[in-house]
N, C-alpha and C positions, 0 to 999 in steps of 0.2 A: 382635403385638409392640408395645411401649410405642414409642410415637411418638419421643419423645426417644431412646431407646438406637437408633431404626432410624435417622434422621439422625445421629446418633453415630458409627454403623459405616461412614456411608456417609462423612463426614470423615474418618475415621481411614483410610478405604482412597482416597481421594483425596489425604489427605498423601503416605501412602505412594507413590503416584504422582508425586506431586511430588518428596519426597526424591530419586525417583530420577530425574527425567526433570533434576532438579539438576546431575546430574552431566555433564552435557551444555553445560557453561558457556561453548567457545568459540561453539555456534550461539546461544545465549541471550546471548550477549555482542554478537552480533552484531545481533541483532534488535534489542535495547535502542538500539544507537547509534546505525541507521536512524534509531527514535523518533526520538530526541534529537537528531537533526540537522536532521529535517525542523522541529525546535519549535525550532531554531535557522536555519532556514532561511525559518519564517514569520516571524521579525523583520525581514526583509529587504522585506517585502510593505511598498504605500503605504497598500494600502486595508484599513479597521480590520476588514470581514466578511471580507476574504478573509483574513485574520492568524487571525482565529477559526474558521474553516472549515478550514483546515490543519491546525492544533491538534490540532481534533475525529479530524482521518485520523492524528498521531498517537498520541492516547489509544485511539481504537479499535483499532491498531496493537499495541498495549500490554495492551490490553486478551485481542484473540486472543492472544496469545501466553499470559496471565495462564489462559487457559483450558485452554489446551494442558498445561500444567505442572501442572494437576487433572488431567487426565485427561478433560477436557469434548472429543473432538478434532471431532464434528461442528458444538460451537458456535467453535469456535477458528476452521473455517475460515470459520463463516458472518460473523463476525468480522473477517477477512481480507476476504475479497468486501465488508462494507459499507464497510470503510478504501478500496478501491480503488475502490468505486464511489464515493464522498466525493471522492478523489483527483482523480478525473478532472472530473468532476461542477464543483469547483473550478473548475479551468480551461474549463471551458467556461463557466460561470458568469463567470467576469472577463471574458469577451469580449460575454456577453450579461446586460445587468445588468437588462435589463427580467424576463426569467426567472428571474435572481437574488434578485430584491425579491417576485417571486411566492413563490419557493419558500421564502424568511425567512416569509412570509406562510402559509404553508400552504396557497397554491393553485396550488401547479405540483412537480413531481418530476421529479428525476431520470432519467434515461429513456437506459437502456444503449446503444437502439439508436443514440440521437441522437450519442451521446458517441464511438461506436467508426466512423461511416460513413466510410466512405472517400474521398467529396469534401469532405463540410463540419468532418467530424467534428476532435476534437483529437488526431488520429492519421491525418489529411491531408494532402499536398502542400500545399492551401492555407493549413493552418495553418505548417506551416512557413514556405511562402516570407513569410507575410506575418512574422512571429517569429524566426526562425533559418536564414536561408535554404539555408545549410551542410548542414542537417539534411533537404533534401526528400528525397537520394537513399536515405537507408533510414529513414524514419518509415512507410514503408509494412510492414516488417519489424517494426517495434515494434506496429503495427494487427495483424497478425498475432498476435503473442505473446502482445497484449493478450484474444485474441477466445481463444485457447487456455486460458490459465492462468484465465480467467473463466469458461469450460464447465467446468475441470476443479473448482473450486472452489462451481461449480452443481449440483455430481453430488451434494454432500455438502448446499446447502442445500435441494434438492429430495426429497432422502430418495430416490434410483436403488438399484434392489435390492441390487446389489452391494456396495454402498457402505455398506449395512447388516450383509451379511459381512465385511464389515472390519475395522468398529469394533465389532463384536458389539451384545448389549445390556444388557451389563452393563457397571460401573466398572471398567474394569481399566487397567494399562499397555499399549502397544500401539507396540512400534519401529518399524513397518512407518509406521504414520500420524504418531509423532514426525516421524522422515524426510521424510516427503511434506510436513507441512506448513512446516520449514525450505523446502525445495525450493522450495515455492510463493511462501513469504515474499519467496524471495531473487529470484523474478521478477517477483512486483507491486513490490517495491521498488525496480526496476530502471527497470519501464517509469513509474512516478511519479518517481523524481528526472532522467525521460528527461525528460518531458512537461513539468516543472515549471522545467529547466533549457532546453527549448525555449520555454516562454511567458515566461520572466523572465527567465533569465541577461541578452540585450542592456539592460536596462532598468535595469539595477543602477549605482551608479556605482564605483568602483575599489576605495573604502575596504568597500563587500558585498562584493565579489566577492572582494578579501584573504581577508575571513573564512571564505569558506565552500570557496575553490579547494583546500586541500590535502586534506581529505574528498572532494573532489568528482572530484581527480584518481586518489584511490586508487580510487573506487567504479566512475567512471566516465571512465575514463582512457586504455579500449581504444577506446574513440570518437573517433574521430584529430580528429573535429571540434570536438569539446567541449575534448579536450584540449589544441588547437592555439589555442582562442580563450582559454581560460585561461591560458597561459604568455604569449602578446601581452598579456592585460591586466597582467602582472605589470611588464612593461617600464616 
């Protein structure tokens, strides 16, 4: 087959995927606003790498999704997993900026195990009490969800057998992993604006915290803690 007409076909059957996966506008509505919040959310940051470094976790954010809606859903999620690795990554970064300045340098990485541990990690007791102190009794719960929705989002960048039964191996649509990866979006984005509202919300001063509390309470509002410290600062 002529080169051009076989990339051809494989666009025309990737629109088509897209056309339809269109049609799905409140979960895509949703995902987008995530984005957009969090790139309204790192205007709130002091420090100019970590404003940029947030950024990057929502373009990549944007990015999976942008995959998804082709029809790409193995790179969509691997897309997902590197926003949330970025995500967190961040935050542990602002606390350790000697490893921050490595890693701008390209001699240090991010490193999952470090991010997710359970004493030191940014999903610890101790990070909260030192940040949010509200927040100790269930950030261990969010360590949890954290170490879940990151296996499950591993099965697809590891290539797990099954997981190749799913998305077959050809172009096609596929409802089953549309679904999934909403699903997934909607818990990385949960445990990031958890985590990024545990290291920053106290540090904000009134006129941030205006801007970003009514998003903040619709998203994350069942949090009686979060919710309780944003209606005080509204006083």
């Amino acid at each position: 087959m002529n080169i051009t007409k076989y990339f051809s076909q494989l666009n025309k059957t990737s629109q088509e995927i897209f056309n339809t996966t269109m049609t799905d506008s409140i979960n895509l509505g949703k995902t987008h606003s995530i984005s957009s919040f969090i790139v309204e959310f790192s205007e709130c940051l002091f420090e100019k790498e970590e404003k940029k470094m947030l950024r990057t976790v929502a373009i990549q954010l944007e990015t999976a999704t942008l995959n998804l809606s082709l029809g790409l859903y193995r790179q969509a999620f691997s897309s997902l997993r590197l926003a949330f690795e970025m995500g967190l990554g961040l935050i542990h970064f602002s606390i350790n900026k000697l490893e921050h300045n490595e890693w701008l340098n390209g001699e240090n990485d991010i490193k999952w195990a470090k991010l997710i541990n359970e004493e030191n990690g940014v999903l610890s007791k101790r990070f909260s009490k030192a940040f949010f102190y509200e927040l100790e009794e269930i950030i261990n719960e969010y360590n949890g969800k954290a170490k879940k929705v990151y296996r499950e989002m591993s099965e697809y960048v590891h290539g797990n057998s099954d997981t190749w039964q799913k998305s077959g191996l050809s172009l096609k649509y596929n409802e089953e992993l549309k679904n999934k990866y909403f699903e997934l979006f909607k818990e990385v984005s949960e445990i990031l604006l958890f985590v990024l509202n545990c290291r920053y919300l106290k540090s904000f001063d009134a006129d941030k915290i205006d801007s970003i509390s009514e998003f903040l309470i619709e998203d994350l509002g069942h949090i009686t803690e979060i919710r309780e410290f944003l209606n005080g600062a509204k006083v």
